[in-house]
C-alpha positions in Angstrom: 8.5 -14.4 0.2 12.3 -14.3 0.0 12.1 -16.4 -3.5 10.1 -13.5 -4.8 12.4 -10.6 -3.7 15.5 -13.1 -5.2 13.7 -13.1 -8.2 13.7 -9.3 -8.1 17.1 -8.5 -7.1 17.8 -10.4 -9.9 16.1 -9.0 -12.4 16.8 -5.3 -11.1 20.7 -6.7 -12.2 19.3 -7.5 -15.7 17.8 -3.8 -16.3 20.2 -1.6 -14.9 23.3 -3.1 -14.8 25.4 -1.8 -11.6 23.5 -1.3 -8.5 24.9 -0.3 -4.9 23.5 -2.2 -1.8 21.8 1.2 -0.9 19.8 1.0 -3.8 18.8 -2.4 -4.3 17.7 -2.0 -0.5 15.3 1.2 -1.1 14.6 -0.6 -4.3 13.6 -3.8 -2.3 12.4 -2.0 0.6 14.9 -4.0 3.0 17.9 -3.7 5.3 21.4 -3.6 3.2 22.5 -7.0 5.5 19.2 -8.5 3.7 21.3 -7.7 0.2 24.5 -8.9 1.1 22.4 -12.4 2.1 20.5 -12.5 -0.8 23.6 -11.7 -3.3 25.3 -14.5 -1.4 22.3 -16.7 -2.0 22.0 -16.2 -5.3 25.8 -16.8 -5.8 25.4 -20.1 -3.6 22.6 -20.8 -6.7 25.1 -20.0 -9.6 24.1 -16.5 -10.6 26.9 -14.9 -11.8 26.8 -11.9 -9.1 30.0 -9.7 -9.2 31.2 -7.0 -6.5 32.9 -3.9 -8.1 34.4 -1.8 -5.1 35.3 1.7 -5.0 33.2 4.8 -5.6 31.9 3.8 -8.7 30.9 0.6 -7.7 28.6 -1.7 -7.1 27.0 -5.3 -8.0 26.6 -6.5 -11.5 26.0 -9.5 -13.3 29.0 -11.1 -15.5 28.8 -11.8 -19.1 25.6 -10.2 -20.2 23.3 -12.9 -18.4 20.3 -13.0 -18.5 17.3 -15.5 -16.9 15.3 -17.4 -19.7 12.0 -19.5 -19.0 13.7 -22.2 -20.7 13.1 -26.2 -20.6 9.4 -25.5 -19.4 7.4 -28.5 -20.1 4.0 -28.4 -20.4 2.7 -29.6 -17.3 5.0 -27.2 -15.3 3.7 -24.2 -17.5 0.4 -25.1 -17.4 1.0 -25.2 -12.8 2.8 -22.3 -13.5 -0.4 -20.2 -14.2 -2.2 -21.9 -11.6 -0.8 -19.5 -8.9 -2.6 -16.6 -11.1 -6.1 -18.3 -10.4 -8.4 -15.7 -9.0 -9.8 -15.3 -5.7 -7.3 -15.1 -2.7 -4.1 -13.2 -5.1 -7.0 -10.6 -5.3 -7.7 -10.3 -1.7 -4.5 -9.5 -0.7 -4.3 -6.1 -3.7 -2.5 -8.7 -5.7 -4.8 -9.1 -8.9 -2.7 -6.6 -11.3 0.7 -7.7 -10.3 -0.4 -11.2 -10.9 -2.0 -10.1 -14.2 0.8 -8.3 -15.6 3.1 -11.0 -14.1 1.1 -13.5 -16.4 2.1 -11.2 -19.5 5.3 -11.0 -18.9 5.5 -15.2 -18.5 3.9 -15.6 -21.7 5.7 -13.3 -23.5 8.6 -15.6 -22.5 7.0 -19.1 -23.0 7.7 -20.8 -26.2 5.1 -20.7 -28.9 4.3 -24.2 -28.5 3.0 -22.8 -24.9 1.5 -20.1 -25.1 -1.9 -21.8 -24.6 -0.9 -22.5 -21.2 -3.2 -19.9 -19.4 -5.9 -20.5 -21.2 -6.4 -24.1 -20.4 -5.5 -23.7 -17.1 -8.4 -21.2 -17.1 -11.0 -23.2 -18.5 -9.9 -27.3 -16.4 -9.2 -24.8 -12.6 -11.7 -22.7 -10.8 -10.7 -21.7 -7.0 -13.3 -20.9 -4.7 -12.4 -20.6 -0.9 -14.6 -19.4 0.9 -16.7 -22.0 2.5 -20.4 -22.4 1.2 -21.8 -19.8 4.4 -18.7 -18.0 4.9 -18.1 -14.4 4.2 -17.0 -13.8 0.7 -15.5 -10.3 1.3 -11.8 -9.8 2.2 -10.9 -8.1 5.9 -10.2 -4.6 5.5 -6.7 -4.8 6.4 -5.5 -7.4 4.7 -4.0 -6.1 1.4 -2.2 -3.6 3.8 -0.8 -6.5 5.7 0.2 -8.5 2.5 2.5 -5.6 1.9 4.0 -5.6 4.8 4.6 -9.2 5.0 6.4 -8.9 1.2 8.4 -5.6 2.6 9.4 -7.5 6.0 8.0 -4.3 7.6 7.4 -3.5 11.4 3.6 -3.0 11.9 1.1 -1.6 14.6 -1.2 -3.9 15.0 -4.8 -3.2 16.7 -6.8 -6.2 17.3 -10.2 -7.2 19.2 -9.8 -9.9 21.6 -13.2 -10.9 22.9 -15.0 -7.3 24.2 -11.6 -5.7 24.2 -9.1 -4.2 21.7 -4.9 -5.0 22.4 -2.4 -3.5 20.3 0.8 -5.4 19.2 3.8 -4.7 17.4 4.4 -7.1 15.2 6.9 -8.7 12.9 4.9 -10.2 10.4 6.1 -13.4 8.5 3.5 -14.3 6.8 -0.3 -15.2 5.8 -2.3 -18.0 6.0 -5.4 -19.3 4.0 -7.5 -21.5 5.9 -11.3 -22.8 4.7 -11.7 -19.2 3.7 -10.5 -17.3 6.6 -7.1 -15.4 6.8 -4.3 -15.3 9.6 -1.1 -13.5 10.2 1.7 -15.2 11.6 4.3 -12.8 13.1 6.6 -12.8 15.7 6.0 -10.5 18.7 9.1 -9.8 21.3 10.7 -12.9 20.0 7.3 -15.3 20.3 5.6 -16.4 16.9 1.6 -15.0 17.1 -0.9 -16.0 15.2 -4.2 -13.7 14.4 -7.2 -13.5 12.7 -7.2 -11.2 10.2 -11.0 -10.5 10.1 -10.5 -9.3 14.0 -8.0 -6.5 13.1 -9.2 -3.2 13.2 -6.3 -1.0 12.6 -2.5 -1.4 10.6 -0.1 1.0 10.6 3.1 0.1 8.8 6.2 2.4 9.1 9.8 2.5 7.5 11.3 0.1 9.8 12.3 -3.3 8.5 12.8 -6.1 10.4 15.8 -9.2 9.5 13.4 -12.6 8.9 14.4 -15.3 10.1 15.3 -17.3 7.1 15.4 -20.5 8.9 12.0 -20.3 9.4 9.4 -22.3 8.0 5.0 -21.0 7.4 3.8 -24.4 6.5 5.6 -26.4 9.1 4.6 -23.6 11.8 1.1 -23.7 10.4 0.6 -27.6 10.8 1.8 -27.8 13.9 -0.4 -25.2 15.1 -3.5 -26.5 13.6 -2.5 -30.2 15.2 -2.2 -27.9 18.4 -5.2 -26.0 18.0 -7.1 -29.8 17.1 -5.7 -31.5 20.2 -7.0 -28.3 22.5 -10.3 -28.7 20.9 -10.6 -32.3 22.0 -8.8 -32.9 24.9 -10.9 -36.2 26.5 -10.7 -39.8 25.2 -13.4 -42.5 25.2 -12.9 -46.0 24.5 -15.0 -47.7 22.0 -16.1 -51.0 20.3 -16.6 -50.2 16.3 -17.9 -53.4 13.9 -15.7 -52.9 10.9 -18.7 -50.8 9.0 -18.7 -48.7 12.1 -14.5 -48.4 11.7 -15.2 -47.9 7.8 -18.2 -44.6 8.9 -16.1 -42.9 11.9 -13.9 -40.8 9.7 -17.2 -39.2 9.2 -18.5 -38.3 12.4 -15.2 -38.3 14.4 -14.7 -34.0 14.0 -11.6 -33.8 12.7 -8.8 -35.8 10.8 -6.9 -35.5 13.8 -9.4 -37.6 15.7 -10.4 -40.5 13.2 -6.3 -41.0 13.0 -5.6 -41.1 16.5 -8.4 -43.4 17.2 -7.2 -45.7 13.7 -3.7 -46.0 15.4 -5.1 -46.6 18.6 -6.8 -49.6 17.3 -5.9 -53.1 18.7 -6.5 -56.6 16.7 -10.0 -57.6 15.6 -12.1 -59.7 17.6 -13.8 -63.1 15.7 -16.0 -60.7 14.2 -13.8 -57.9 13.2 -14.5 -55.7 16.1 -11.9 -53.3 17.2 -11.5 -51.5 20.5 -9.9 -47.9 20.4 -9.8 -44.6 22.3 -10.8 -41.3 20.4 -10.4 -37.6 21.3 -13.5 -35.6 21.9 -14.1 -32.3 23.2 -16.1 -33.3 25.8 -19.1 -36.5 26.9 -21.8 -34.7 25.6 -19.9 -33.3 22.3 -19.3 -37.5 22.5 -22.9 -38.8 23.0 -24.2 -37.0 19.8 -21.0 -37.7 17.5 -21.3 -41.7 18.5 -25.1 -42.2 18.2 -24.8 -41.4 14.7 -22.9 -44.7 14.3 -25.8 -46.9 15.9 -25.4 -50.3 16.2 -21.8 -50.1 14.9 -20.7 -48.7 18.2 -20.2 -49.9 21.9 -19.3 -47.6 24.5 -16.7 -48.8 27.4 -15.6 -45.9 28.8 -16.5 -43.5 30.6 -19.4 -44.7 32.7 -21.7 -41.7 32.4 -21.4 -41.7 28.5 -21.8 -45.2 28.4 -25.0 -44.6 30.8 -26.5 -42.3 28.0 -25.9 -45.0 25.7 -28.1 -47.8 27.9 -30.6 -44.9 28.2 -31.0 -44.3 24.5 -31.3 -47.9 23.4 -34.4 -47.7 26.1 -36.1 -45.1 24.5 -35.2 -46.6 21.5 -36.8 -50.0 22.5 -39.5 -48.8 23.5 -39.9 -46.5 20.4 -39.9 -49.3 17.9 -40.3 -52.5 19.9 -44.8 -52.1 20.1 
């Protein structure tokens, strides 16, 4: 996010010259502290920013400079158009920006390049949602989307079981995940997550808030989801896998998480290539029906009572196809 409004102070420099910190900020829809950072970071990166004080004054760039797609190479032109594919740039109200963005680029790309978005097109196709999922974006998400770009303050109402809450909210960002959204945002100090599809009401003011730039949405995001993954499966049974039965529990274990626990868990192989190993489930029952699916490949040590359902399925079993 703060890449993007860089990219903008920037380029409000190219097109108008002198600007005051008052109006890049109503420009940018930020604090003037947020300009005096991003002028800093952009003279950290070797913009050529310049301070001209007094009345008249204001920031400016030196020597007529001016940003130039320049040096692209064809593989990084053709990614560059990859963040224009449609589905989830649309969700958010984002589909004309990103088109008119994409005519801007390629007014700038070398001739030799300009073909860019058009192969792109026809070799990348993104389709999120998952194959039953709802295809329709939450109402209040391209309302969100703008405040996460503007660093605005919102209201948030949200429905928590049978109940509605309401929240202010600082939010940081939004998250994609196997075709449901989620807003990450801070609330009194403590980062929130919510499911977009469960708001029912946004209302987003003047007020700004000053991101924390140290902060980082993927690495927040994974370790929630390893979070969210380890409350999901809290218990551990130990288990005897044949090396086809190893080879097949990625498959049935319920979640990545799960199959590379039990992998590192793993001690030496027997004569035979058996292995024993503990893996996460959510509970003995959520166990019995993941492990049968393995068959023969699988021996259950522990717990008892799983193991018991184990002895009591081979029975059936036995008796099914031993006439």
């Amino acid at each position: 996010m703060r890449a993007a409004r860089l990219i903008s102070l920037l380029l409000l420099l190219q097109s108008r010259e002198t600007m005051t910190a008052a109006e890049l900020a109503r420009e940018l829809e930020v604090s003037e502290r947020t300009v005096y950072r991003d002028v800093l970071a952009l003279s950290a990166a070797g913009i050529p920013v310049y301070a001209d004080r007094g009345r008249a004054g204001g920031y400016r760039l030196l020597g007529g400079f001016r940003t130039r797609l320049t040096g692209l190479t064809r593989d990084e032109a053709e990614a560059l158009f990859l963040a224009g594919l449609p589905g989830p740039a649309g969700d958010m109200g984002l589909a004309d920006a990103v088109a008119a963005a994409e005519l801007k680029v390629l007014a700038a790309l070398p001739p030799g390049l300009r073909d860019a978005p058009a192969r792109t097109g026809q070799r990348f196709h993104l389709d999120v949602p998952g194959w039953f999922g709802e295809s329709t974006p939450p109402p209040w998400l391209a309302e969100l989307a703008r405040a996460v770009w503007r660093d605005r303050v919102v209201d948030l109402r949200y429905r928590r079981g049978e109940r509605e809450v309401a929240r202010r909210v600082e939010p940081y960002g939004l998250v994609l995940k196997n075709g449901t959204w989620y807003l990450v945002g801070r609330v009194g100090g403590a980062t929130r997550t919510y499911r977009v599809d469960r708001v029912v009401g946004v209302e987003a003011g003047a007020e700004t808030f000053d991101r924390d730039e140290g902060f980082d949405l993927a690495g927040h995001w994974r370790e929630q989801a390893e979070a969210f993954l380890r409350q999901l499966q809290p218990e551990r049974v130990t288990v005897r896998l044949s090396p086809a039965g190893l080879r097949a529990l990625r498959a049935v274990a319920g979640s990545p998480f799960a199959y590379d626990e039990a992998v590192a868990a793993a001690g030496e192989p027997d004569g035979q290539g058996w292995v024993v190993t503990r893996l996460p489930v959510e509970s003995v029952p959520v166990a019995y029906g993941m492990l049968l699916g393995l068959g023969p490949e699988v021996e259950v040590l522990d717990p008892p009572e799983l193991r018991e359902l184990f002895t009591d399925a081979a029975r059936r079993f036995a008796g099914l196809y031993g006439r």
